[in-house]
MIVOBA-856025 format. One line per 5 residues: number of its first residue (from 0); their letters; for each residue x, y, z of N, C-alpha, C. Coordinates in steps of 0.1 Angstrom, whole numbers, plus 2048, in hexadecimal, padded with zeros to 3 digits. Example, Ala and Ser with C-alpha at 12.3 -4.5 7.8 and 13.67 -1.06 7.14 Angstrom:
2
0	AS	884,7C7,84E,87B,7D3,84E,884,7DF,84E; 880,7EA,847,889,7F5,847,881,800,84F
//
This chain:
156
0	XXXXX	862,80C,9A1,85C,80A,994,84F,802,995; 847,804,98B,83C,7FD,98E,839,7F2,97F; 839,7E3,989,83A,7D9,987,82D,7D2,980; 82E,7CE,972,824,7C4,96D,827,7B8,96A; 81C,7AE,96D,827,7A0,969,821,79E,959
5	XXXXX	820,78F,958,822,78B,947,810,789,941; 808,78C,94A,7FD,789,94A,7F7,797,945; 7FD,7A1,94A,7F8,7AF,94D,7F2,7B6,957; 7F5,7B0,965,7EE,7B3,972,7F8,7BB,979; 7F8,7C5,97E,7FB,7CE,986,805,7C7,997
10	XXXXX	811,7C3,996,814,7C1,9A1,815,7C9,9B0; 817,7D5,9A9,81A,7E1,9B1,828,7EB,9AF; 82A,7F1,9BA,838,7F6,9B4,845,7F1,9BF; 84C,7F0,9B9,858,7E9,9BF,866,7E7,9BA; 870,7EA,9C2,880,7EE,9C0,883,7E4,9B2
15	XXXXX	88D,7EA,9AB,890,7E2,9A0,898,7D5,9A2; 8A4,7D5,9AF,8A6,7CA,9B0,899,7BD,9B5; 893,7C1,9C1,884,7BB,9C0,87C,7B3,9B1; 87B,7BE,9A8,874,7BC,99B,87D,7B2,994; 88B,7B2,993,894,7A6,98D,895,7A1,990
20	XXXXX	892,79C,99C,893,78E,9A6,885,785,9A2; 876,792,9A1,86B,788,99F,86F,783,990; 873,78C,988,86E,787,97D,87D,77A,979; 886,779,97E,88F,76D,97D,88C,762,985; 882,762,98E,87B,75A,994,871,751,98A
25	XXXXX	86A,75B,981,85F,751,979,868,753,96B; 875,753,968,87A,753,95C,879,75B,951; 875,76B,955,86F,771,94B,879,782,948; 87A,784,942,886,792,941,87C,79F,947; 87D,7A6,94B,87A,7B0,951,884,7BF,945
30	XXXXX	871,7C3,941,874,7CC,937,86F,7DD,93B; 873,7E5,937,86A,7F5,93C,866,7F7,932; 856,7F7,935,84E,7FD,926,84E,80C,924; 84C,813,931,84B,822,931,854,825,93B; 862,830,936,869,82E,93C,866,840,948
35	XXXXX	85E,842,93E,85B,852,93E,84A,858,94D; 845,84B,94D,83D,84D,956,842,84F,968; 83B,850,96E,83D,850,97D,836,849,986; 83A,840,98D,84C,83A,98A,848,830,97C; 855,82D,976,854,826,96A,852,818,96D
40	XXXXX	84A,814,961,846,806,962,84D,7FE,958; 84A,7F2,95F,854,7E3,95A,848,7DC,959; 84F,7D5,950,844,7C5,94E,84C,7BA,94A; 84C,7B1,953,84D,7A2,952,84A,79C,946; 855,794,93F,850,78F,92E,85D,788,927
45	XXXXX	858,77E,925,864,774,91B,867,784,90F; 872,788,90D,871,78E,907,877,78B,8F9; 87B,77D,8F6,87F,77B,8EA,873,776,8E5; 86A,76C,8EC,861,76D,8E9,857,775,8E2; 857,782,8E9,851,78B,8E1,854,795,8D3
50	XXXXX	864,795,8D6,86A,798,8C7,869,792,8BC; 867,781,8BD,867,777,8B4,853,77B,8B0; 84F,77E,8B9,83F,77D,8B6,83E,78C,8AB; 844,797,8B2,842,7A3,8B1,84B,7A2,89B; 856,799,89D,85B,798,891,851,790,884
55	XXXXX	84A,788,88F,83E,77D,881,833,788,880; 82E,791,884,823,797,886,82C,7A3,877; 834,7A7,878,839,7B1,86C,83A,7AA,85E; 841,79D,862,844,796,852,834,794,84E; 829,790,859,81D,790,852,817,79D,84A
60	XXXXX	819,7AA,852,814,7B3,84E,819,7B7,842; 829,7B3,840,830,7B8,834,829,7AD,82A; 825,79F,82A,823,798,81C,814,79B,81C; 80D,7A3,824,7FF,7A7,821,7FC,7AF,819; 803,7BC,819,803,7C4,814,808,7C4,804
65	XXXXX	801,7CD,7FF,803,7C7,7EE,807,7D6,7E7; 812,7DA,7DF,814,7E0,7D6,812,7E5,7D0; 80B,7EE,7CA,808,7F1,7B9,80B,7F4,7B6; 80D,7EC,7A3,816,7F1,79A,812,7F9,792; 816,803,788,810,807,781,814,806,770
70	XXXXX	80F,800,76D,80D,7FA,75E,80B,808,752; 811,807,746,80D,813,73F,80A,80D,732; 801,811,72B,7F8,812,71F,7FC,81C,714; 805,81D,70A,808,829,6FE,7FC,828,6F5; 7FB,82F,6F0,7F6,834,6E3,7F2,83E,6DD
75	XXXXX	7F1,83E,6D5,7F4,84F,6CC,7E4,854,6C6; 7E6,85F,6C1,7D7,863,6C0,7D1,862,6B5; 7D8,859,6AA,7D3,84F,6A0,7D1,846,69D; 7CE,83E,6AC,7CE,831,6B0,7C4,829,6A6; 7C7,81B,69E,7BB,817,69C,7B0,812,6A1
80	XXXXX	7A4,80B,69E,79A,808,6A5,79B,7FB,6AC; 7A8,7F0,6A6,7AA,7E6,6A9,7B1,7E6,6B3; 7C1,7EE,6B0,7CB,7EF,6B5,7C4,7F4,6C7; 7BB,7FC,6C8,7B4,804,6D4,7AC,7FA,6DD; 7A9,7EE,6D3,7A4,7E2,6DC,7AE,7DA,6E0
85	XXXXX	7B6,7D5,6D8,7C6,7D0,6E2,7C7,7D8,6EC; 7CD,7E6,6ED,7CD,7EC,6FA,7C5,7ED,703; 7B3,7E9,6FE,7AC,7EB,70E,7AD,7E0,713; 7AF,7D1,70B,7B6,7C4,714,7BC,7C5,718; 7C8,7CC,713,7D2,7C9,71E,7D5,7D3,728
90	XXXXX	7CB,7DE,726,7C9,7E7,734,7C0,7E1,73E; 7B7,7DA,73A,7AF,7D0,743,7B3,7C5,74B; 7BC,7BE,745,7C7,7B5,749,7D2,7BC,755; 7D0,7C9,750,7DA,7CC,75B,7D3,7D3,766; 7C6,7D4,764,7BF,7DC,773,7B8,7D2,776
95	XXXXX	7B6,7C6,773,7AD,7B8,778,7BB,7B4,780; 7C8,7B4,77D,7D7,7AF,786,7D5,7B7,792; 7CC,7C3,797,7D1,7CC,79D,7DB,7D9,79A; 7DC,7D9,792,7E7,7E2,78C,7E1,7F1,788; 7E6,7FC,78A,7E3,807,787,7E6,809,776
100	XXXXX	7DF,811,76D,7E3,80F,760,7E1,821,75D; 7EE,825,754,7F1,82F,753,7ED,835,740; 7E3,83A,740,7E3,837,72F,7EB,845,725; 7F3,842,722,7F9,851,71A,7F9,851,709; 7F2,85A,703,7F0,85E,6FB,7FD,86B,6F6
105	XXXXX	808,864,6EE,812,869,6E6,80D,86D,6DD; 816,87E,6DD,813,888,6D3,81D,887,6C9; 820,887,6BE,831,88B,6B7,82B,894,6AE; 833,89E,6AD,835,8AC,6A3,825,8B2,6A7; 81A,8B4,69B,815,8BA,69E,803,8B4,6A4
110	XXXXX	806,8A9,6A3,7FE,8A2,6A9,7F9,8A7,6B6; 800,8B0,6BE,7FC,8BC,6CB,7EE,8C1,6CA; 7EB,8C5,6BF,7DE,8D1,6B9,7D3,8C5,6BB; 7D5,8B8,6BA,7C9,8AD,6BB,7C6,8AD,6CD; 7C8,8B1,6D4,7C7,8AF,6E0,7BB,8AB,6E7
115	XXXXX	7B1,8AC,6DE,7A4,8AF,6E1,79D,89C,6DD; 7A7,89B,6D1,7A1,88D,6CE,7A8,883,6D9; 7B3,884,6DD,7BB,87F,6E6,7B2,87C,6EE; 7A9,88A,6F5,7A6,883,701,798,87D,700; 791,87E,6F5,785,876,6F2,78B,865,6F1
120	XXXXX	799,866,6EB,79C,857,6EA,79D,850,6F8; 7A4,859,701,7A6,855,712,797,852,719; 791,85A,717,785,85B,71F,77B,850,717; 77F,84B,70C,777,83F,706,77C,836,709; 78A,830,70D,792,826,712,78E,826,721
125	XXXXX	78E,833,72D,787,82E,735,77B,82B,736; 772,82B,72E,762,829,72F,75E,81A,728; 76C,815,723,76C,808,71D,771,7FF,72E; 779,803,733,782,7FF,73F,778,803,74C; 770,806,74A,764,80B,75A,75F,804,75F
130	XXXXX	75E,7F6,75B,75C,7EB,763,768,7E5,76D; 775,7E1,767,77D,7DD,76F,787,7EC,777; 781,7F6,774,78C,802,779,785,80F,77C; 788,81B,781,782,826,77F,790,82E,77E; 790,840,77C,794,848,779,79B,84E,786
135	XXXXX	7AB,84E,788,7B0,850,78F,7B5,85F,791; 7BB,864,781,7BD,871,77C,7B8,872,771; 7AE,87E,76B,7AB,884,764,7B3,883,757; 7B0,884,74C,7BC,888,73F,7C3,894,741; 7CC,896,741,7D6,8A3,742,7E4,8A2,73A
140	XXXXX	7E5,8AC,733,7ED,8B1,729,7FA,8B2,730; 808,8A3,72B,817,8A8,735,820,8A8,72D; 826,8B2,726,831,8B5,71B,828,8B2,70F; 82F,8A3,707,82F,89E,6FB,823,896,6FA; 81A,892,707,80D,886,708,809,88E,711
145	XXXXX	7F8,885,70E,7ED,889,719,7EE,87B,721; 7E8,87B,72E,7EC,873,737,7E0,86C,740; 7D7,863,744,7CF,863,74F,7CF,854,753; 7CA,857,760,7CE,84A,768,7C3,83F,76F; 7C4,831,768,7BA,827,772,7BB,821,77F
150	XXXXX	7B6,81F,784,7B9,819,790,7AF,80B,790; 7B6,803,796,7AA,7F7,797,79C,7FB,79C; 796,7F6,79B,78A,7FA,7A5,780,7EF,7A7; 770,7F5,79E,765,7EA,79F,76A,7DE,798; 765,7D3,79C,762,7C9,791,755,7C3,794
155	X	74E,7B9,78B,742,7B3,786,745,7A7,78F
//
């Protein structure tokens, strides 16, 4: 097998009992990285040590990494003028958090046939929101609402 020590230097190749003997000499486990090459190679290496390293190096990667949630926005297509400013605060609030914001525009009974004002109201709520956010999905018509999506994006 051919032998590396803990440094990463090439010792040569040499019988496995040979190879357990050096590396119980300088206190180190003797591991095969490739078991598949010719002839296969070992490397010399505290190996709890490296599990314990190999284990802090994941839990960092896992609390780095961030989530997003997605937050949703109702309102109907007779929103008032007031009521439509509460919701772009608090669609703003939730795409300044990082948060994806989902805006849906509920239809009941025949409120369907307005579809057209629906999406002028969507496309005015994104163009109020185009500073902290851009357009992730388009307005699109799903059952009983129309539907489209922010995503965080620029900010000032």
């Amino acid at each position: 097998m051919r032998l590396i020590d803990q440094d990463g230097k090439q010792l040569g190749i040499h019988l496995i009992s040979e190879a357990l003997s050096a590396a119980r000499e300088r206190g180190l486990d003797l591991v095969e990285v490739a078991p598949q090459a010719s002839p296969p190679v070992c490397r010399m290496m505290d190996y709890g040590k490296y599990l314990y390293r190999q284990a802090k190096r994941e839990k960092s990667a896992r609390r780095m990494q961030r989530t997003i949630d997605t937050k949703e926005v109702r309102l109907g297509p007779r929103t008032a003028e007031h009521d439509l400013q509460v919701l772009v605060r608090r669609a703003r609030s939730f795409l300044s958090d990082g948060c994806k914001v989902k805006l849906r525009v509920r239809f009941r009974g025949r409120e369907r046939m307005y579809s057209q004002l629906a999406q002028t109201l969507l496309e005015r709520m994104a163009q109020e929101l185009a500073d902290v956010g851009n357009i992730e999905s388009q307005p699109e018509m799903d059952a009983g609402s129309m539907l489209m999506v922010l995503a965080p994006g620029r900010r000032k």
